[in-house]
ROLO-178046 format. One record per residue: x, y, z of N, C-alpha, C in turn; chain. Coordinates in Angstrom, 3 decimals. Atoms other than C-alpha are relative to their C-alpha. Layout:
+----------+----------+----------+----------+----------+----------+----------+----------+----------+-------+
|      npx |      npy |      npz |     capx |     capy |     capz |      cpx |      cpy |      cpz | kette |
+----------+----------+----------+----------+----------+----------+----------+----------+----------+-------+
|        X |        Y |        Z |        X |        Y |        Z |        X |        Y |        Z |     A |
...
+----------+----------+----------+----------+----------+----------+----------+----------+----------+-------+
# end
This chain:
+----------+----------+----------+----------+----------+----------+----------+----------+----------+-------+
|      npx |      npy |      npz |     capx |     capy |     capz |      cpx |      cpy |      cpz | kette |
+----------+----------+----------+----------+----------+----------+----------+----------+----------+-------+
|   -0.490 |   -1.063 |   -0.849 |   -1.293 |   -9.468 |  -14.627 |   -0.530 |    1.316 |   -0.566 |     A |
|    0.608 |   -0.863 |    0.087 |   -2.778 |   -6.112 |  -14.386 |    0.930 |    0.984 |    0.566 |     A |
|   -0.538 |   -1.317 |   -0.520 |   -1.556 |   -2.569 |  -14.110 |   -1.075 |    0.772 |    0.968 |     A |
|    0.615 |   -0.293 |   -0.923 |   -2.946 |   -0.912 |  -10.974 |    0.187 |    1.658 |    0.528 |     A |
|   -0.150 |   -0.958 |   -0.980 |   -2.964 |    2.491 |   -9.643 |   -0.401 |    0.622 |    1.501 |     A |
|    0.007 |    0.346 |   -1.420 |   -1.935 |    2.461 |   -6.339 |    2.130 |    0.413 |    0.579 |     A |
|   -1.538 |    0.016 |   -0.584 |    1.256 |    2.768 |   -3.960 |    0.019 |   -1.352 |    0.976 |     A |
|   -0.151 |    0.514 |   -1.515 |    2.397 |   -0.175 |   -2.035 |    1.353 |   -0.269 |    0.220 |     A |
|   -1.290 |    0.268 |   -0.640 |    4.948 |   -1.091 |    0.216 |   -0.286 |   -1.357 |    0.487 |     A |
|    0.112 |    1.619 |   -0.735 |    5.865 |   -4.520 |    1.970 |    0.351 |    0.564 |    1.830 |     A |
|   -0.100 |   -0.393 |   -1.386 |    6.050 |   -4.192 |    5.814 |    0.077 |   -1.723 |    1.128 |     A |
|    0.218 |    1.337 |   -0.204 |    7.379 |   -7.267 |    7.318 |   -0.770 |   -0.890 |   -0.714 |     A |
|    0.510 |    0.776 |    0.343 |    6.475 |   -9.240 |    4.792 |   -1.504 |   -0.058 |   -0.874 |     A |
|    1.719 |   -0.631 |    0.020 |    2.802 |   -7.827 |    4.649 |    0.029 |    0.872 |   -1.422 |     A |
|    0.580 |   -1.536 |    0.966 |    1.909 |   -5.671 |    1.437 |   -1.044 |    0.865 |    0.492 |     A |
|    0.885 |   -0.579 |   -0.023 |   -0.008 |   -2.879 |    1.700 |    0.092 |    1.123 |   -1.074 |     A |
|    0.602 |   -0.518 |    1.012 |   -1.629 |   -1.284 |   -0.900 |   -0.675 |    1.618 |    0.499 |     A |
|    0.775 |   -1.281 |   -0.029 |   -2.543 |    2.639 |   -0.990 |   -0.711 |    0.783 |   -0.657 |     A |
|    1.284 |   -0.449 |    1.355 |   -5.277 |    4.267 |   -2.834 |   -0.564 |    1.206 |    0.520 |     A |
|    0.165 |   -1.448 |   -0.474 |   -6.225 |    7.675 |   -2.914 |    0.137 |    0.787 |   -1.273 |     A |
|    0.439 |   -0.933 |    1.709 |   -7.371 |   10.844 |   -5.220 |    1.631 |    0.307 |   -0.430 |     A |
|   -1.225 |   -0.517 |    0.117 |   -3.878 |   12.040 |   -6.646 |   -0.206 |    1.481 |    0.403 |     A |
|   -0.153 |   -0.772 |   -0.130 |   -2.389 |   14.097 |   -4.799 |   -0.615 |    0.092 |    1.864 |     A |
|    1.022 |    0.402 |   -1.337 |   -4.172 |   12.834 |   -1.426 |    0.982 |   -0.803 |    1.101 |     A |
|   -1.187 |    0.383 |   -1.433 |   -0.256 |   11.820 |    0.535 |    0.321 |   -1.780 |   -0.740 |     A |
|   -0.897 |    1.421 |    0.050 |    0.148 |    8.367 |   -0.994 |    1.489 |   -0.025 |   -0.150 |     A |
|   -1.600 |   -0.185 |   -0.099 |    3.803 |    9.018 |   -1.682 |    0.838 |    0.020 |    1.166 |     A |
|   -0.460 |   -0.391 |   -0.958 |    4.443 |   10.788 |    1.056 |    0.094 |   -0.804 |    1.443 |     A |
|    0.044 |    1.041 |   -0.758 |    2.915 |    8.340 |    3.179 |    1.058 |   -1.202 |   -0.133 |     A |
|   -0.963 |    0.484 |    0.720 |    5.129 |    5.648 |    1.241 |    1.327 |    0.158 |    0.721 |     A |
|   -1.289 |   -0.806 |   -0.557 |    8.270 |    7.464 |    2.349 |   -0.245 |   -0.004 |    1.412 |     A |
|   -0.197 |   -0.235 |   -1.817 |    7.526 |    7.916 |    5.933 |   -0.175 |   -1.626 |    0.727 |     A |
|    0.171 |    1.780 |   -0.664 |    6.845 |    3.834 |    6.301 |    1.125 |   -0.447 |   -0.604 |     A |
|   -1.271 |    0.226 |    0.396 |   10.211 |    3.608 |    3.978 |    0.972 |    0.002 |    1.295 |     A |
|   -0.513 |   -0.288 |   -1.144 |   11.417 |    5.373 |    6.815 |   -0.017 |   -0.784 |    0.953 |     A |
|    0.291 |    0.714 |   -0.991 |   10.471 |    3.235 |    9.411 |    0.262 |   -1.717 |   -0.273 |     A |
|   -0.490 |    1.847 |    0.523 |   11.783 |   -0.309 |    7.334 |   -1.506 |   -0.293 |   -0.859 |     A |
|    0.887 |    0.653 |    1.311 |    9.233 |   -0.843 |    4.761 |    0.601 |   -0.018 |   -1.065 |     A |
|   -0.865 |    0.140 |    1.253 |   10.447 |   -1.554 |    1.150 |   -1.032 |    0.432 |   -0.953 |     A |
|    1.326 |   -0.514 |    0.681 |    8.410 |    0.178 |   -1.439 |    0.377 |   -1.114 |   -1.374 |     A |
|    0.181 |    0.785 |    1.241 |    7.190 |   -2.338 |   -4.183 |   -0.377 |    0.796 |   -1.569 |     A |
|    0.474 |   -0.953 |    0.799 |    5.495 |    0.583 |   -6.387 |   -0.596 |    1.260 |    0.389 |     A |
|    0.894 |   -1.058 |    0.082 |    4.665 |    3.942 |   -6.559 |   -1.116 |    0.527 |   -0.866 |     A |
|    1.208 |   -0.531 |    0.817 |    1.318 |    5.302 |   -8.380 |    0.106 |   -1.071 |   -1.036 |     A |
|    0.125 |    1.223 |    1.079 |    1.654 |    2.104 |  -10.336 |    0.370 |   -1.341 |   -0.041 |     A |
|   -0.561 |    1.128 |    0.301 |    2.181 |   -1.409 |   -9.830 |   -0.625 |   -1.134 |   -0.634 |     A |
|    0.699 |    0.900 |    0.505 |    1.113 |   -4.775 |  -11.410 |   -0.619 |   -0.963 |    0.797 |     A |
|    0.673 |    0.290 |   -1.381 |   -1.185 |   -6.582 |   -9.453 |   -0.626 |   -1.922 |   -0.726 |     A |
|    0.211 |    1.491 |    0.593 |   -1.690 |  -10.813 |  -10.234 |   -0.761 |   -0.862 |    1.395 |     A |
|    1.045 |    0.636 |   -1.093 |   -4.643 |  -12.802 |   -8.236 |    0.462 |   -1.768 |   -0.269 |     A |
|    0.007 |    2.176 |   -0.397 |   -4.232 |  -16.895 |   -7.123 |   -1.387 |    0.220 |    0.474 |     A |
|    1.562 |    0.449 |   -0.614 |   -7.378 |  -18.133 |   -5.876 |   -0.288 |    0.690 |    1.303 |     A |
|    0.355 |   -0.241 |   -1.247 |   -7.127 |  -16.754 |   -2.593 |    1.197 |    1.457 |    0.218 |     A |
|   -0.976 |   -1.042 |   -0.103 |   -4.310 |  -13.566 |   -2.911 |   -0.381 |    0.501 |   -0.665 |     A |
|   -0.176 |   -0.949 |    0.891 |   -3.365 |  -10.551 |   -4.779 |    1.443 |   -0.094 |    0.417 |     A |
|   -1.045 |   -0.277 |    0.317 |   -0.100 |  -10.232 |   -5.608 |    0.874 |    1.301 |   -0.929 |     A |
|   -0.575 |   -1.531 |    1.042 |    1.955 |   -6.602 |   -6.198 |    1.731 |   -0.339 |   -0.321 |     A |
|   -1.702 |    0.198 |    0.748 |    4.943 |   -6.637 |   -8.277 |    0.505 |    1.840 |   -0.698 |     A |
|    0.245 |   -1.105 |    0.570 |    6.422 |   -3.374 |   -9.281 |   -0.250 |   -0.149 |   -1.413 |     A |
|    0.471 |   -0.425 |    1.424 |    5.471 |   -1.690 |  -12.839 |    1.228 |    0.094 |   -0.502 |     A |
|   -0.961 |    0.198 |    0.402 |    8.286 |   -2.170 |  -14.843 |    0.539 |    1.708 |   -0.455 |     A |
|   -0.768 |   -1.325 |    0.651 |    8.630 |    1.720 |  -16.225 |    0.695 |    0.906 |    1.083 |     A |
|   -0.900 |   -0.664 |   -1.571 |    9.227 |    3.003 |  -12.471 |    0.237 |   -0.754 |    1.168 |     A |
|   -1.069 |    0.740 |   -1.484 |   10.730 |    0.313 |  -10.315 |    0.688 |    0.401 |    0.352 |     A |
|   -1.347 |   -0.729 |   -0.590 |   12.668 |    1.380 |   -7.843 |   -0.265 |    1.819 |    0.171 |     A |
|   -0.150 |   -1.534 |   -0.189 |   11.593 |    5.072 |   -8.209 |   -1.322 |    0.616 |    1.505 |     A |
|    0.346 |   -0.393 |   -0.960 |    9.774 |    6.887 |   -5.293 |   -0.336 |    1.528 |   -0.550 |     A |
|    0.292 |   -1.590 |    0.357 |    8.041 |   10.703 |   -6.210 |    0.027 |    0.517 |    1.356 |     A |
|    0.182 |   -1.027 |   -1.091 |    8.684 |   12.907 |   -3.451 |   -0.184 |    0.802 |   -0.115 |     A |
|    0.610 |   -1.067 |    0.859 |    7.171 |   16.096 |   -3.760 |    1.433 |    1.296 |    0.253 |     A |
|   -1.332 |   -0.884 |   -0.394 |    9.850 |   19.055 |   -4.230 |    1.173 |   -0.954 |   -0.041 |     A |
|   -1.314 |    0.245 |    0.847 |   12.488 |   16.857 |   -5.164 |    0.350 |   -1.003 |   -1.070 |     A |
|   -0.186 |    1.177 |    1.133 |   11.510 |   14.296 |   -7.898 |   -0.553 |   -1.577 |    0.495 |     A |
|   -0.397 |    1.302 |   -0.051 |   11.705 |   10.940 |   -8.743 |    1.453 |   -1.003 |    1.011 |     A |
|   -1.195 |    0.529 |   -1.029 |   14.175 |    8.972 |   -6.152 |   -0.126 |   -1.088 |    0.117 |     A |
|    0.016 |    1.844 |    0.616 |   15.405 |    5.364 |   -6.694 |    0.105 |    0.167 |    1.367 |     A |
|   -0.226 |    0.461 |   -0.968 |   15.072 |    3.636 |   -3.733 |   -0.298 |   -1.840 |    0.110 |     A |
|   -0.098 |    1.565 |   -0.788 |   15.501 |   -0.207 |   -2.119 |   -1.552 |   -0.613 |   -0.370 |     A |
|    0.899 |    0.412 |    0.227 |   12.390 |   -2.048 |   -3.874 |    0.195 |   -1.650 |    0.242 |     A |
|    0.421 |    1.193 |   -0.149 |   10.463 |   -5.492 |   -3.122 |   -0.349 |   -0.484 |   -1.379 |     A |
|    0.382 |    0.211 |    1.513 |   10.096 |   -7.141 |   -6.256 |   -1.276 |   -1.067 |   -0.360 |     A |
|    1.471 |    0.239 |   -0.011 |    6.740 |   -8.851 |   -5.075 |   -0.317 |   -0.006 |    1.503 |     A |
|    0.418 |    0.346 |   -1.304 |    4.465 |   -9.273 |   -2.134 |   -1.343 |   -0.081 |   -0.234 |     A |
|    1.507 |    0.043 |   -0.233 |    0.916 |  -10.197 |   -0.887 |   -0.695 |    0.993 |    0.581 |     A |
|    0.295 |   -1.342 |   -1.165 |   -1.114 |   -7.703 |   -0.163 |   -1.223 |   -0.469 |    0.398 |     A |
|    0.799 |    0.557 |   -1.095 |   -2.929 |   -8.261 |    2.896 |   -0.924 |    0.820 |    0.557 |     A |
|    0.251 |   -0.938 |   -0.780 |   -4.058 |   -4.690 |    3.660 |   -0.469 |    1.284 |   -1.182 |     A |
|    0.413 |   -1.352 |    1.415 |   -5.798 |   -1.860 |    1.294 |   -0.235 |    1.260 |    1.186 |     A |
|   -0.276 |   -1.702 |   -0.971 |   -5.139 |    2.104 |    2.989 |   -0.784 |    0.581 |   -0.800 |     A |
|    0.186 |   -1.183 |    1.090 |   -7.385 |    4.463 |    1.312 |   -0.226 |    1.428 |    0.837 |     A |
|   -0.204 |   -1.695 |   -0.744 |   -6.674 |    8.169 |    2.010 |   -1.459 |    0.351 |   -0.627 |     A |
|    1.451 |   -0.488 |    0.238 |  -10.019 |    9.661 |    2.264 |   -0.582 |    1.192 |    0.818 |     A |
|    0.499 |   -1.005 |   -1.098 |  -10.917 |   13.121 |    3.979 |   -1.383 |   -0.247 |    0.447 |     A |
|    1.663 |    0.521 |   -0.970 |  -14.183 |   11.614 |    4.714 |   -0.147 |   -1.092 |    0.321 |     A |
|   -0.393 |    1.273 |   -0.146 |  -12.982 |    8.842 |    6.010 |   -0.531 |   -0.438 |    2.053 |     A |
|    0.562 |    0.503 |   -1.543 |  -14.883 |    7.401 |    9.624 |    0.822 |    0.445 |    1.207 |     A |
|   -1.257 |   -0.301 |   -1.345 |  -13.426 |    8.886 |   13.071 |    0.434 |   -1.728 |    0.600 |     A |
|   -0.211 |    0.728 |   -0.146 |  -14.122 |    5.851 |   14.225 |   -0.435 |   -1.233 |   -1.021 |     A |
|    0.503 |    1.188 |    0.533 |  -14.097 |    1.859 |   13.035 |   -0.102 |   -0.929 |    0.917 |     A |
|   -0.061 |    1.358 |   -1.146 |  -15.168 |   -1.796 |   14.689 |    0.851 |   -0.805 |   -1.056 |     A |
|   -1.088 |    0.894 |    1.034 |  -13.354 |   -3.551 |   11.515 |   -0.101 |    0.264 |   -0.918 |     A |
|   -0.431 |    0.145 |    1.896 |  -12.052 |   -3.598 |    8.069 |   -1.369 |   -0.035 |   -0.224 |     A |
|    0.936 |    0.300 |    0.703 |  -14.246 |   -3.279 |    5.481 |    0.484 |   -0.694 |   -1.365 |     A |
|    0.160 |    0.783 |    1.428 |  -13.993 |   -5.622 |    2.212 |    0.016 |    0.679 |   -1.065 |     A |
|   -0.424 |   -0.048 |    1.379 |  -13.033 |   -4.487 |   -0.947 |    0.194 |   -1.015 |   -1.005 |     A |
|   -0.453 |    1.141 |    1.093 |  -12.379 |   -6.387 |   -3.987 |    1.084 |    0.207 |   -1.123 |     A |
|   -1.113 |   -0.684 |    0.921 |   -9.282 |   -6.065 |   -6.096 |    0.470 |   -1.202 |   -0.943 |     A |
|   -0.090 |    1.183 |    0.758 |   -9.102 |   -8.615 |   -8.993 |   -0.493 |   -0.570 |    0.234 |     A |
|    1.007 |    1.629 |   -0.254 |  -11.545 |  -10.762 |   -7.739 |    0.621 |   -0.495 |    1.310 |     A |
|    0.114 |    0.585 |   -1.149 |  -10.201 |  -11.280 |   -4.428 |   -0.205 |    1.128 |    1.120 |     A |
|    0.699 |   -1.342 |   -1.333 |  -11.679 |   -9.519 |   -1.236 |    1.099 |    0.161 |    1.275 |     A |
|   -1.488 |   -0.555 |   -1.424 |   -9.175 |   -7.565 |    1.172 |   -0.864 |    1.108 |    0.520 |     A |
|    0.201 |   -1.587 |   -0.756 |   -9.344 |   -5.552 |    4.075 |    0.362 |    1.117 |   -0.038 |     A |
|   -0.310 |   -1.186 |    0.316 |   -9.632 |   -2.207 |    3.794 |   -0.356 |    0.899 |    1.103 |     A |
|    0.210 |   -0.638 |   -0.700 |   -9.444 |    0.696 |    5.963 |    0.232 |    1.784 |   -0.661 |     A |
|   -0.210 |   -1.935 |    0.735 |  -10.130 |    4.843 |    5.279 |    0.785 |    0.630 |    0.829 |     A |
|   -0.883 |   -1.056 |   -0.904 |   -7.863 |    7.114 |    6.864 |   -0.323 |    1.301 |   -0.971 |     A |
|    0.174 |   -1.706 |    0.875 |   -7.980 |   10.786 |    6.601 |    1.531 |    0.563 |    0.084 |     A |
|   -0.824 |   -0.434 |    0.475 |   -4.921 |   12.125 |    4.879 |    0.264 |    1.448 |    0.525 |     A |
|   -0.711 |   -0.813 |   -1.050 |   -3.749 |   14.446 |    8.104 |    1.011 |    0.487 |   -0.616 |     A |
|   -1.370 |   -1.183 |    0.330 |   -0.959 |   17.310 |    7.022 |    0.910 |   -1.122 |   -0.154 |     A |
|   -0.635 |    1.037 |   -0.067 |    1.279 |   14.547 |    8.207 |   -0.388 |   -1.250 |   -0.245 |     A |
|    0.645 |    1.463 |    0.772 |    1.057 |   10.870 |    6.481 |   -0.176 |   -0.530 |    1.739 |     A |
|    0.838 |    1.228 |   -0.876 |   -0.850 |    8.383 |    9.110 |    0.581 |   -1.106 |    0.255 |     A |
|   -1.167 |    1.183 |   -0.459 |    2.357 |    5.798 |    9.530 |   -0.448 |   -0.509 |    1.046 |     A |
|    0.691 |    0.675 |   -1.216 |    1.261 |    5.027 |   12.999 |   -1.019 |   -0.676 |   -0.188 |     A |
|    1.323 |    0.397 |    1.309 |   -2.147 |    4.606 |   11.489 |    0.036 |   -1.176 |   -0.507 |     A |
|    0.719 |    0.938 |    0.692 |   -1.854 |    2.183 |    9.294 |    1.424 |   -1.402 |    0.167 |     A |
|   -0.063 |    1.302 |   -0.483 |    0.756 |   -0.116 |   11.134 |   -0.265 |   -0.555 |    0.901 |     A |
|    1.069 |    0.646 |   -0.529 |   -1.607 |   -0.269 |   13.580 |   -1.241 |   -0.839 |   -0.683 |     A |
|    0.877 |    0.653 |    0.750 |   -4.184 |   -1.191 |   11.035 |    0.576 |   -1.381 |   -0.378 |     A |
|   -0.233 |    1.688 |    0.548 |   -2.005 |   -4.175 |    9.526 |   -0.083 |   -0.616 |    0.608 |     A |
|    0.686 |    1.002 |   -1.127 |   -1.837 |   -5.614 |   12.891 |   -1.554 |   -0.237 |    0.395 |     A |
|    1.217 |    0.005 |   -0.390 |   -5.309 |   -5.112 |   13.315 |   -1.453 |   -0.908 |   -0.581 |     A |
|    1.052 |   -0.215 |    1.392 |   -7.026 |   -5.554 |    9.931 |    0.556 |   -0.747 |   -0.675 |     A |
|   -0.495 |    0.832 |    0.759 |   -4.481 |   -7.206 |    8.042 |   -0.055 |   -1.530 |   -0.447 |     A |
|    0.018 |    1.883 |    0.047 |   -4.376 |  -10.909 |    6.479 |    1.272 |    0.040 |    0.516 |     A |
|   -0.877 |    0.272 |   -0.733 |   -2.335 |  -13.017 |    8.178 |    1.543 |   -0.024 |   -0.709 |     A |
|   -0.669 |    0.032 |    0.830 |    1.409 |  -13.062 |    6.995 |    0.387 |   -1.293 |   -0.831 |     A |
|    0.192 |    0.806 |    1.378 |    1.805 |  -14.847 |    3.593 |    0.788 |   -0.889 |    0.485 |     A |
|   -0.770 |    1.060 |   -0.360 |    3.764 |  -18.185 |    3.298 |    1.184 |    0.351 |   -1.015 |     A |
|   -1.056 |   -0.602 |    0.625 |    5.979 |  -16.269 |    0.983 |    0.413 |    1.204 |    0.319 |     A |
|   -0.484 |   -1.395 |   -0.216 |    7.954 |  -12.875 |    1.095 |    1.200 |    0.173 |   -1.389 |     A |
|   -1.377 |   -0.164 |    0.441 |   10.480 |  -11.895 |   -1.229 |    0.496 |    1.693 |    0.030 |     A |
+----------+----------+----------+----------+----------+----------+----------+----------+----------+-------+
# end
């Protein structure tokens, strides 16, 4: 198992993984899909464990449970204590208007879809649970 910097959340089941310069809305984003029933697994840090065919995020043991919101801290909130992630977000101001599909990444040795979004004033929630339906692997045979 590996330490990762990244934000993800679970979304039905689904992980998704967020990546981005610091300081580029992953949090914020985070929080606004909290909002909407996601469970955040890690913020700016979780541990990340590959099977032959997955990735697996677990939070980082020093901030489970915590959430950075900007202007008011650290904030415990309702965490997943693993999931598959099916879906890689990277905030990117130069990120394609348009796409025809995911593009491939590799994260431990296994290849996930990935999609760029541009890190709009407001986080991209719509965005990118359109993307999981879109782009996403299918949902895992586990959840917890």
């Amino acid at each position: 198992m590996i330490a990762h910097v990244a934000t993800v959340v679970a979304i039905e089941g689904r992980g998704v993984m967020i990546e981005g310069a610091p300081g580029s809305g992953k949090s914020a984003l985070a929080l606004a899909l909290i909002d909407r029933g996601a469970f955040l697994v890690g913020d700016d840090g979780v541990m990340l464990e590959a099977t032959e065919t997955a990735v697996i995020a677990r939070p980082h043991p020093r901030t489970r449970g915590l959430l950075e919101i900007r202007n008011l801290g650290l904030v415990p909130v309702a965490v997943c204590e693993q999931v598959e992630v099916t879906l890689v977000i990277r905030l990117d101001p130069q990120a394609p208007r348009f796409v025809e599909a995911a593009h491939s990444v590799e994260r431990i040795g296994v290849a996930l879809p990935c999609i760029a979004l541009w890190p709009d004033p407001s986080p991209p929630v719509l965005k990118v649970e359109q993307a999981l339906r879109l782009y996403g692997r299918p949902m895992p045979v586990f959840w917890t």
